[in-house]
N, C-alpha and C positions, 0 to 999 in steps of 0.2 A: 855696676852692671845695669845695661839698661836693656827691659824684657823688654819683648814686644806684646801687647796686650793682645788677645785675639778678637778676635770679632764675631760675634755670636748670630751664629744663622736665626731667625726664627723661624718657627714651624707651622709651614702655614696647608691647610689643605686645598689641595685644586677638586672640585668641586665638579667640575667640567664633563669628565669621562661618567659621571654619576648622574649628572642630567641627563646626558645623554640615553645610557641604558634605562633609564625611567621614560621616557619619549620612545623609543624602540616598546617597550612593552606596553604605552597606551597605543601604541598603533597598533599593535599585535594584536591585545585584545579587542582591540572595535573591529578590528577586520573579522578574528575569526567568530565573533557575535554574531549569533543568526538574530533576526527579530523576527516575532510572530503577532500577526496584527489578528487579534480573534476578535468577532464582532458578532452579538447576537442580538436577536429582533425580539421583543415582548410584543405577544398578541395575547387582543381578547377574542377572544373567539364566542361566534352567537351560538345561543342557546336554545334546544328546538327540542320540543319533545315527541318522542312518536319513538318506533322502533326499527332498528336495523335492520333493511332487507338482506335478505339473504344470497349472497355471491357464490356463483361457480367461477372459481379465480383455477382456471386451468393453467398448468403451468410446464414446460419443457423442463425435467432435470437430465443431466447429463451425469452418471458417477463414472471416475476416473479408480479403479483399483490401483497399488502398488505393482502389477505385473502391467499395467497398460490393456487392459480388458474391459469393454465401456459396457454400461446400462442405462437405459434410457427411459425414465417414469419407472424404476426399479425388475424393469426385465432387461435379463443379462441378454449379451448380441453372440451370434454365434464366433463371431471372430472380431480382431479388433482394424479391421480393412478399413478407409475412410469412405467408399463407396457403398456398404453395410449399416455403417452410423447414419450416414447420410440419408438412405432410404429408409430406417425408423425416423429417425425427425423429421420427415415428410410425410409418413403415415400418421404421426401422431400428431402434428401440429395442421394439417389439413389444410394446409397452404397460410395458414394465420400465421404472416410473421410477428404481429404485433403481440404477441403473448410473452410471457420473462421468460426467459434461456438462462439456465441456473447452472454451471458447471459445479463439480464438487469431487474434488483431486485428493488422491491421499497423498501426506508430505512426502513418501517415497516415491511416486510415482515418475519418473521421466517427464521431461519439460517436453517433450517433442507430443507427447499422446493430449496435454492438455492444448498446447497450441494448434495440432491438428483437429480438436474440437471446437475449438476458438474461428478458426479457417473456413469450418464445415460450416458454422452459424451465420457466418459473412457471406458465406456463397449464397445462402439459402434468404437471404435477407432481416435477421433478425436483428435489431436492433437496441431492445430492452436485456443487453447480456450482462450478467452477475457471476462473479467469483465466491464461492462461500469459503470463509474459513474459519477456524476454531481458536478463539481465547487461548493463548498460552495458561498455565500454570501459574500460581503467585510463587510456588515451591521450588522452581529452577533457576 
Protein backbone atom coordinates (compact mmCIF):
# COMPACT_ATOMS: atom_id res chain seq x y z
CA UNK A 1 0.00 0.00 0.00
CA UNK A 2 1.04 3.23 -0.85
CA UNK A 3 0.19 6.21 1.72
CA UNK A 4 0.05 9.54 0.58
CA UNK A 5 2.50 11.60 2.56
CA UNK A 6 0.80 14.68 3.79
CA UNK A 7 2.22 17.95 3.55
CA UNK A 8 2.76 19.96 6.36
CA UNK A 9 1.48 23.58 6.63
CA UNK A 10 3.97 25.71 8.27
CA UNK A 11 2.96 28.30 10.69
CA UNK A 12 3.62 31.23 9.83
CA UNK A 13 2.35 34.67 11.53
CA UNK A 14 0.82 37.46 9.39
CA UNK A 15 2.10 40.31 11.07
CA UNK A 16 0.09 42.75 8.99
CA UNK A 17 -3.25 43.47 11.13
CA UNK A 18 -0.66 44.10 14.14
CA UNK A 19 1.10 46.86 12.35
CA UNK A 20 -1.61 48.13 11.60
CA UNK A 21 -3.28 48.66 15.09
CA UNK A 22 0.24 49.95 16.24
CA UNK A 23 0.07 52.93 13.45
CA UNK A 24 -3.88 53.64 14.47
CA UNK A 25 -2.48 54.16 18.12
CA UNK A 26 0.51 56.37 17.13
CA UNK A 27 -1.91 58.49 15.47
CA UNK A 28 -4.18 58.37 18.15
CA UNK A 29 -1.78 59.47 20.56
CA UNK A 30 -0.10 62.52 18.76
CA UNK A 31 -3.40 63.67 17.91
CA UNK A 32 -4.97 63.66 21.17
CA UNK A 33 -1.44 65.19 22.73
CA UNK A 34 -1.95 68.62 23.71
CA UNK A 35 1.60 70.45 23.81
CA UNK A 36 2.18 73.30 26.08
CA UNK A 37 4.93 75.60 25.12
CA UNK A 38 5.79 77.58 28.59
CA UNK A 39 8.42 80.10 28.31
CA UNK A 40 9.74 82.34 30.94
CA UNK A 41 11.95 85.42 31.00
CA UNK A 42 14.96 85.79 33.68
CA UNK A 43 15.29 89.42 34.74
CA UNK A 44 17.63 91.53 36.72
CA UNK A 45 15.93 93.87 37.93
CA UNK A 46 17.94 97.33 39.19
CA UNK A 47 18.45 98.01 42.54
CA UNK A 48 17.44 101.47 44.20
CA UNK A 49 17.35 102.41 47.51
CA UNK A 50 15.02 104.81 49.26
CA UNK A 51 11.42 103.93 50.35
CA UNK A 52 8.13 103.05 49.13
CA UNK A 53 5.60 105.81 48.73
CA UNK A 54 2.75 105.23 49.76
CA UNK A 55 -0.50 104.33 47.41
CA UNK A 56 -4.23 104.96 47.71
CA UNK A 57 -4.88 102.12 45.28
CA UNK A 58 -8.85 102.68 45.33
CA UNK A 59 -10.52 99.96 44.02
CA UNK A 60 -14.18 99.00 42.83
CA UNK A 61 -15.29 95.46 44.54
CA UNK A 62 -18.27 94.10 43.49
CA UNK A 63 -19.48 90.90 46.00
CA UNK A 64 -21.92 88.56 44.47
CA UNK A 65 -23.82 86.41 47.38
CA UNK A 66 -25.39 82.86 46.76
CA UNK A 67 -29.03 84.63 46.70
CA UNK A 68 -27.80 87.23 43.75
CA UNK A 69 -27.82 90.23 46.32
CA UNK A 70 -24.77 92.66 45.27
CA UNK A 71 -22.42 94.90 47.57
CA UNK A 72 -20.40 97.19 46.43
CA UNK A 73 -16.78 98.38 48.51
CA UNK A 74 -18.73 96.09 51.20
CA UNK A 75 -22.11 97.98 51.61
CA UNK A 76 -24.92 95.76 50.72
CA UNK A 77 -27.45 97.44 47.89
CA UNK A 78 -30.94 97.62 48.82
CA UNK A 79 -32.03 95.37 46.05
CA UNK A 80 -30.37 93.47 43.36
CA UNK A 81 -31.92 95.66 40.19
CA UNK A 82 -29.09 96.40 37.64
CA UNK A 83 -30.12 100.03 37.59
CA UNK A 84 -29.28 100.12 41.67
CA UNK A 85 -25.76 98.48 41.10
CA UNK A 86 -25.22 100.67 38.39
CA UNK A 87 -25.80 104.10 40.37
CA UNK A 88 -23.34 102.82 43.44
CA UNK A 89 -20.52 102.17 40.79
CA UNK A 90 -20.90 105.49 39.74
CA UNK A 91 -21.09 107.14 43.03
CA UNK A 92 -18.19 105.29 44.14
CA UNK A 93 -15.83 105.27 41.29
CA UNK A 94 -16.59 109.10 40.43
CA UNK A 95 -16.43 108.65 36.91
CA UNK A 96 -12.73 106.97 37.11
CA UNK A 97 -13.04 104.26 34.93
CA UNK A 98 -9.63 103.42 35.00
CA UNK A 99 -9.53 102.03 38.58
CA UNK A 100 -9.70 97.54 39.01
CA UNK A 101 -13.34 96.47 38.95
CA UNK A 102 -12.92 93.27 41.09
CA UNK A 103 -16.11 91.15 41.01
CA UNK A 104 -16.32 88.25 43.72
CA UNK A 105 -19.18 85.58 43.29
CA UNK A 106 -19.90 82.94 45.71
CA UNK A 107 -19.73 79.20 43.75
CA UNK A 108 -23.54 79.11 44.29
CA UNK A 109 -24.43 82.03 43.01
CA UNK A 110 -26.41 82.25 39.48
CA UNK A 111 -24.42 82.99 36.36
CA UNK A 112 -26.86 85.59 35.25
CA UNK A 113 -26.18 88.04 38.57
CA UNK A 114 -22.26 87.85 37.87
CA UNK A 115 -22.76 88.44 34.07
CA UNK A 116 -25.05 91.28 34.77
CA UNK A 117 -22.25 92.71 36.81
CA UNK A 118 -19.80 92.08 34.14
CA UNK A 119 -22.53 94.09 31.68
CA UNK A 120 -22.96 96.95 34.17
CA UNK A 121 -18.87 97.44 34.06
CA UNK A 122 -18.87 97.67 30.22
CA UNK A 123 -21.54 100.05 30.09
CA UNK A 124 -19.89 102.22 32.46
CA UNK A 125 -16.49 101.95 30.74
CA UNK A 126 -14.27 99.99 33.02
CA UNK A 127 -11.74 98.23 31.67
CA UNK A 128 -9.21 96.89 34.21
CA UNK A 129 -12.00 93.85 35.24
CA UNK A 130 -10.93 91.05 37.54
CA UNK A 131 -12.73 87.88 38.59
CA UNK A 132 -11.45 86.61 42.19
CA UNK A 133 -11.58 83.20 42.93
CA UNK A 134 -10.52 80.70 45.59
CA UNK A 135 -7.77 77.80 45.71
CA UNK A 136 -9.55 74.66 45.69
CA UNK A 137 -8.67 72.19 48.50
CA UNK A 138 -5.69 69.64 48.08
CA UNK A 139 -8.48 67.35 50.26
CA UNK A 140 -11.08 66.80 47.48
Amino acid sequence: MKFKRRVRNTATVDLTPLIDVVFILLIFFMVSTTFTKESRLVLDLPKASGEVAPQELKVIEVVVDKNGHYSVNERPLVNNQPETLKRAIQAISEGNTSLPFIITADANAAHQYVVRAMDIAGQLGFVNLSITTEKPDSDQ
